[in-house]
Residue frames relative to the residue before (quaternion, step in Angstrom):
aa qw qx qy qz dx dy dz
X 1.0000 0.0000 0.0000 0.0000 0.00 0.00 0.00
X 0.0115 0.9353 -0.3208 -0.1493 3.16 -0.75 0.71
X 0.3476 0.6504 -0.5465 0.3968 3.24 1.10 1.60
X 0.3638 0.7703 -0.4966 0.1666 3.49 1.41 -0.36
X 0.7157 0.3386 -0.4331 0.4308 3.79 0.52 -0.88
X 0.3530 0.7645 -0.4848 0.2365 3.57 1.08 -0.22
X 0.6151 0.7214 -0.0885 0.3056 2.89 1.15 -2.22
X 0.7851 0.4894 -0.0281 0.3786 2.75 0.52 -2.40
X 0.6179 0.5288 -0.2684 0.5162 3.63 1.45 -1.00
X 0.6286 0.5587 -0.2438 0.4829 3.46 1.33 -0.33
X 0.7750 0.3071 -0.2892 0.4705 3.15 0.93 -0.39
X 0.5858 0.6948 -0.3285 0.2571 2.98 1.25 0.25
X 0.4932 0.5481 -0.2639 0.6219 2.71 2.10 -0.94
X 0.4608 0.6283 -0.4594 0.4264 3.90 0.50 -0.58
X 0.7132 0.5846 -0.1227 0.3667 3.58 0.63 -1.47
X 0.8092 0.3703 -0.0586 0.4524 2.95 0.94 -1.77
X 0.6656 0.3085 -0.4652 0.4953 3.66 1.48 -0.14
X 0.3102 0.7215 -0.5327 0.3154 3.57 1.19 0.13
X 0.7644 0.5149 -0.1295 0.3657 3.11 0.34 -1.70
X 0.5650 0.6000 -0.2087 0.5265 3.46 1.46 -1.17
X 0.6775 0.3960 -0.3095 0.5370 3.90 0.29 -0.81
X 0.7337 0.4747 -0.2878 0.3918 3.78 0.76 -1.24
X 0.6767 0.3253 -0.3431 0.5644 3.65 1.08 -0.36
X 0.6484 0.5627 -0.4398 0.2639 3.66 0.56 0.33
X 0.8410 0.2765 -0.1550 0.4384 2.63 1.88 -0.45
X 0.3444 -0.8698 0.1058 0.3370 2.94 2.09 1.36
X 0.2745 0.6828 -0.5325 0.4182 3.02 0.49 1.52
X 0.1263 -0.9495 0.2534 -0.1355 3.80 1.03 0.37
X 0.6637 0.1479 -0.0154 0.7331 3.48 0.94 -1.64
X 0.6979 0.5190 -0.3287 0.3682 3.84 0.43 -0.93
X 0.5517 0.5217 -0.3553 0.5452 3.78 1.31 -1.01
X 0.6853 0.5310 -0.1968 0.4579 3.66 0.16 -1.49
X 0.6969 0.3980 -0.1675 0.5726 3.86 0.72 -0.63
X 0.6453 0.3281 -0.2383 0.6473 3.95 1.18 -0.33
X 0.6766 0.2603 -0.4209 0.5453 3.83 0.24 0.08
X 0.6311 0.4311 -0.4135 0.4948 4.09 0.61 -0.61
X 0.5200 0.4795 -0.4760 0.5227 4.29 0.95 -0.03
X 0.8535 0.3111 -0.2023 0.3659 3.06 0.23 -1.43
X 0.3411 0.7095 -0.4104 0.4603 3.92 1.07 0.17
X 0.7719 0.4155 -0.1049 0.4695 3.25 0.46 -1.85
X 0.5663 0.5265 -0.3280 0.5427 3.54 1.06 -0.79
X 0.6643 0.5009 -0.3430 0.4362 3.83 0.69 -1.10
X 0.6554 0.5617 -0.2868 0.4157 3.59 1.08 -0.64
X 0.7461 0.4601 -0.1449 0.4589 3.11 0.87 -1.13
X 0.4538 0.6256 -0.3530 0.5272 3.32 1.57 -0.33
X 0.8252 0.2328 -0.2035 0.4727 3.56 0.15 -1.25
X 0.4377 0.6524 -0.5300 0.3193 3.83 1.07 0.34
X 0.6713 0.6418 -0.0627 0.3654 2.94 1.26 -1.56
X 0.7757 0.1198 0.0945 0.6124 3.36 0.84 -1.47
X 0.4101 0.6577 -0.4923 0.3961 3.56 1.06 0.90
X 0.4662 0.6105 -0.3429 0.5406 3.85 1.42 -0.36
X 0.5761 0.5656 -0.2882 0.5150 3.59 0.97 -0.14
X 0.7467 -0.0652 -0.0626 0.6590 3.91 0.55 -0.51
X 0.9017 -0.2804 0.2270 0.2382 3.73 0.15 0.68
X 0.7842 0.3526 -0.2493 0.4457 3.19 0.91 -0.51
X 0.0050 0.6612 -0.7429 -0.1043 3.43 -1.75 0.39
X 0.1517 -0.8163 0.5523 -0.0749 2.20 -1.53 1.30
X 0.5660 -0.7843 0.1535 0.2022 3.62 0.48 1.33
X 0.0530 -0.8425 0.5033 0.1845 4.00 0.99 0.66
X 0.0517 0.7820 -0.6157 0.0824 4.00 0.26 1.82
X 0.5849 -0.4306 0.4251 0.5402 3.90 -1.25 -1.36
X 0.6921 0.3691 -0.5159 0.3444 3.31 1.16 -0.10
X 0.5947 0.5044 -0.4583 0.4266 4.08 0.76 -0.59
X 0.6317 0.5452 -0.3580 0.4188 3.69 0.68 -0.90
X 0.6014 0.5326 -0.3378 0.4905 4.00 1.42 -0.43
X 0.5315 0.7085 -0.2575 0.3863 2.92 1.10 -1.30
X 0.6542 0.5630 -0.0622 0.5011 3.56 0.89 -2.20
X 0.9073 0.1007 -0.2736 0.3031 3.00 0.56 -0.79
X 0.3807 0.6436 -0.3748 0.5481 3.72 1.76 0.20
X 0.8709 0.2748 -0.0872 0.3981 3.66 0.01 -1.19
X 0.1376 -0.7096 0.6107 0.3234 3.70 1.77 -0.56
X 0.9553 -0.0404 0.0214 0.2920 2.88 -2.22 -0.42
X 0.6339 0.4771 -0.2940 0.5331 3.83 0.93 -1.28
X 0.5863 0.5776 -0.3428 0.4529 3.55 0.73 -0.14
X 0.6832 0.4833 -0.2234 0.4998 3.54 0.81 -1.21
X 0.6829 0.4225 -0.2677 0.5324 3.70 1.32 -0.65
X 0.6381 0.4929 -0.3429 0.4819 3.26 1.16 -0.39
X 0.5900 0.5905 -0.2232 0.5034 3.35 0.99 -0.01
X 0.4997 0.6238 -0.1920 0.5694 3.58 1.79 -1.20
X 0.6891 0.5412 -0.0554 0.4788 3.27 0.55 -1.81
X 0.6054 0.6823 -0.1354 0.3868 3.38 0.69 -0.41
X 0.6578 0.5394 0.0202 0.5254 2.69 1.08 -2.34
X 0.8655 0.2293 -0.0981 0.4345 2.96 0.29 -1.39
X 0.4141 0.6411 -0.4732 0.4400 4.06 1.03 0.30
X 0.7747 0.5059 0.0389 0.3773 2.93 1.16 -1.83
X 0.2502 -0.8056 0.5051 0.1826 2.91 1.49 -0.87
X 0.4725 0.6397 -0.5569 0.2395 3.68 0.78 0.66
X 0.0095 0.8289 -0.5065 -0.2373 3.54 -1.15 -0.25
């Protein structure tokens, strides 16, 4: 495939302004621990109540990393993916 580094260059920046907002407002381990809750929650949300408009979305080690590194933008980034690609 060849948007994968596309992808990957995206999440990185995801990461890196993540990290940027959380050390500006010294809040570090607590920020990073509230977007990696709420990630995982974002996953499990659309696992659950994705049978409703269509979508599944697999609960593996890589989306569940994803969820819990990137939090919510992750779960969409992951959506977005799917559905460019068309994978399931």
């Amino acid at each position: 495939m060849g948007a994968e580094p596309l992808v990957i260059l995206f999440a990185a920046l995801c990461v890196c302004v993540l990290l940027c907002v959380c050390i500006r407002n010294h809040c570090l381990i607590k920020g990073l621990l509230a977007s990696a809750v709420q990630g995982v929650s974002a996953l499990y949300a659309v696992r659950l109540l994705g049978f409703a408009i269509g979508i599944s979305l697999p609960v593996n080690f890589y989306t569940l990393g994803t969820g819990l590194v990137l939090g919510s933008p992750g779960v969409a980034l992951i959506l977005a993916v799917q559905t460019i690609f068309h994978l399931r």
